[in-house]
N, C-alpha and C positions, 0 to 999 in steps of 0.2 A: 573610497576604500571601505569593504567590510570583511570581516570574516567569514560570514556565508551567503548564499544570496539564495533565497528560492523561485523556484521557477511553477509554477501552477498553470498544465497546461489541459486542455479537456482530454475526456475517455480516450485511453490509449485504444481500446476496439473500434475507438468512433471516427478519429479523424488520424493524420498522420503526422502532429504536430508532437506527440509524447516521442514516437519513435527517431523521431529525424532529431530533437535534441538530447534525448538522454545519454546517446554514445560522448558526445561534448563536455559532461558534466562530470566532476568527481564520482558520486555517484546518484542514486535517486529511490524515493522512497514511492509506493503507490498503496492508493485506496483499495479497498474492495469493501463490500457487504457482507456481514456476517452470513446473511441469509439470500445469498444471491438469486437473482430469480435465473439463471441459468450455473448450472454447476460448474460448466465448463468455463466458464468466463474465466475466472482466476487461472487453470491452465493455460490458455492462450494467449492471454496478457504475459503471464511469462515467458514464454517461449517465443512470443514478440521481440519482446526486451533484450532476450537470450540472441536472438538473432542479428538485432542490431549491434552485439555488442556494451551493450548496457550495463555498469556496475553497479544492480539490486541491492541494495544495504538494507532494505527493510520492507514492510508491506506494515499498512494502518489499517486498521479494522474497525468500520461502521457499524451503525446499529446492531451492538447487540445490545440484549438484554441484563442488567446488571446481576439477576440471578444465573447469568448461563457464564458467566465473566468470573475464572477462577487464576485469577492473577494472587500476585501476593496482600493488594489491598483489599480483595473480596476475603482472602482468608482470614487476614488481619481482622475486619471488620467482624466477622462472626465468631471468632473465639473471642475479643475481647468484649461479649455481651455478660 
């Protein structure tokens, strides 16, 4: 019994294992690179996902850089200097 279960499965562009399970799932979150070495990649992963039927609830975003990252704790952190 759990309440959630994650599923980690390789590059949704690379093999066919993200596409064939994430229509199954409540929903699913996926990685990208801040700084992709292809621009298009992040369009075509979704429009992947999009096709399977897939319920997208999020995207996680790798490497950036903590000066390029204007969330509320990067704000936080420089006005409270």
């Amino acid at each position: 019994m759990a309440d959630f279960v994650l599923i980690d499965t390789p590059p949704v562009l690379a093999v066919s294992d993200a596409a064939v399970l994430a229509p199954r799932t409540d929903g699913c979150w996926w990685c990208a690179a801040w700084a992709s070495p292809s621009a298009t990649m992040p369009g075509k992963t979704r429009d992947l996902l999009q096709q399977v039927n897939s319920n997208v609830i999020g995207v996680v975003l790798n490497f950036m850089e903590e000066a390029r990252s204007y969330g509320y704790y990067y704000y936080y952190n420089n006005t409270a200097k």
